[in-house]
Residue, then its C-alpha position, 0 to 999 in steps of 0.5 A: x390169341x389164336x395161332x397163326x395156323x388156325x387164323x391163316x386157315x379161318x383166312x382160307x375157308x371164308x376166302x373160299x366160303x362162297x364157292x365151296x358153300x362153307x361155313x361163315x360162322x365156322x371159322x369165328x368159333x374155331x379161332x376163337x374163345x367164343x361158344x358160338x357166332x351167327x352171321x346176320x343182314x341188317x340193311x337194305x332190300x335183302x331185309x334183316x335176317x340171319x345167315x348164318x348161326x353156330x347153334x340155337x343160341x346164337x340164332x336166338x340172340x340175332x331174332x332178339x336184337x331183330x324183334x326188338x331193334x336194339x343189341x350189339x349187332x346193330x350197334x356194331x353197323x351204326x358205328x362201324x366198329x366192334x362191340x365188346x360186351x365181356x360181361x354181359x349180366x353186368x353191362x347189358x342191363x345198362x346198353x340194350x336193356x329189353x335185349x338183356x331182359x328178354x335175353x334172360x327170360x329166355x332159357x337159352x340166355x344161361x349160357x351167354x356171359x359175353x356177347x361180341x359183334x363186329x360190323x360188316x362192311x365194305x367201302x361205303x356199304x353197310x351190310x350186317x353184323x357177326x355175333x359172337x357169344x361166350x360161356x366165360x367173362x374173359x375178354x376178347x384178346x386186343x390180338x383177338x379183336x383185331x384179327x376178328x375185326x379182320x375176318x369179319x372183313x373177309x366174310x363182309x364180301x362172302x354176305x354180298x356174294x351169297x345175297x346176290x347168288x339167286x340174282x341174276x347180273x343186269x343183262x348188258x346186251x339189254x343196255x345201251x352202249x352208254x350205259x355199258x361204257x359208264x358200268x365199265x368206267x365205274x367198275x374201274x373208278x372203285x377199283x381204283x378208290x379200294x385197291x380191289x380187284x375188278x370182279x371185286x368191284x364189279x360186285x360192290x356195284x351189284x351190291x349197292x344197287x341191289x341194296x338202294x333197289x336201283x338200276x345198276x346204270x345208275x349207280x354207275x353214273x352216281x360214281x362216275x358223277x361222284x355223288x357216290x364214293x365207296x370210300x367214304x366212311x372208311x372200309x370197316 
């Protein structure tokens, strides 16, 4: 189980990670008994890619899962929950088997004896996966899950926020006074549906808009309509 220190300091340096350009794997693999992580995006407009990885292999188990569209990563953010591969060689076969094969072919396959992913996610919106990979068959810790599935939640809003970074906010004086105000209204209904703070919700909205490839006025009014709810699903 990671100490409280380490994990307290994990807590800090994802918080922080976007306005410090730190590392999103860094502080998976310095918690925990894990060789390597990588950070991928798996859904909308951004397309797939990954953002993040500790090493070589783990840059190669996320362009694996890509080219082939099977693996733990993507069976993490179908289900919204994370997936526990302690024995790979044994379990993989049988779960992702062309992921597994190539996996093995490849050199860079040696190392891998466990694989774990965690989805990520906020409110309604899916976004991508973490992959963590380990040299050992011992299994994650049910601490250690719980506190990687917690972490990932950290780094779920730090994806949206480096997503968006190159993407300049609607420009409001563009919109018309309604729109401002339904952007406004919005902004407020899924703060009140999270318990986030403004700027949290103001960016989910952003997020949502950027991923459907939509205005974020319509969006907005989907909310305040409610034909959209953030909360639906679960918040991962």
């Amino acid at each position: 189980m990671p100490t409280r220190h380490a994990f307290k300091k994990a807590q800090r340096d994802l918080l922080s990670a976007h306005e410090r350009n730190g590392s999103l794997c860094a502080p998976f693999v310095d918690v925990f008994p894990v060789a390597g992580a990588s950070v991928s995006v798996l859904a909308g407009t951004a397309g797939q890619s990954t953002m993040c990885a500790s090493d070589s292999v783990a840059a190669r188990l996320d362009e694996l899962q890509f080219d082939l569209g099977e693996g733990p990563c993507w069976d993490a953010l179908s289900s919204r929950l994370p997936v526990l591969s302690p024995d790979f060689a044994e379990t993989g076969h049988r779960t992702w088997p062309l992921f597994t094969d190539a996996l093995f072919d490849d050199a860079l396959g040696a190392g891998v004896r466990a694989v774990y992913a965690f989805p990520l996610v906020v409110g309604s919106l899916d976004i991508g996966a973490i992959d963590l990979y380990s040299s050992s068959t011992t299994p994650l810790k049910k601490d250690e899950v719980t506190d990687a599935t917690h972490l990932a939640s950290l780094a779920a809003w730090q994806v949206l926020r480096r997503i968006l970074a190159d993407r300049p906010a609607e420009d409001l004086e563009e919109q018309s006074l309604n729109n401002r105000r339904e952007v406004h209204q919005a902004t407020g209904m899924v703060l009140a549906q999270l318990g986030i703070s403004a700027a949290d919700a103001a960016l989910l909205l952003r997020a949502h808009a950027f991923s459907s490839g939509r205005p974020v006025a319509e969006v907005a009014n989907d909310v305040i309509e409610r034909r959209l709810d953030f909360t639906i699903e679960g918040t991962g």
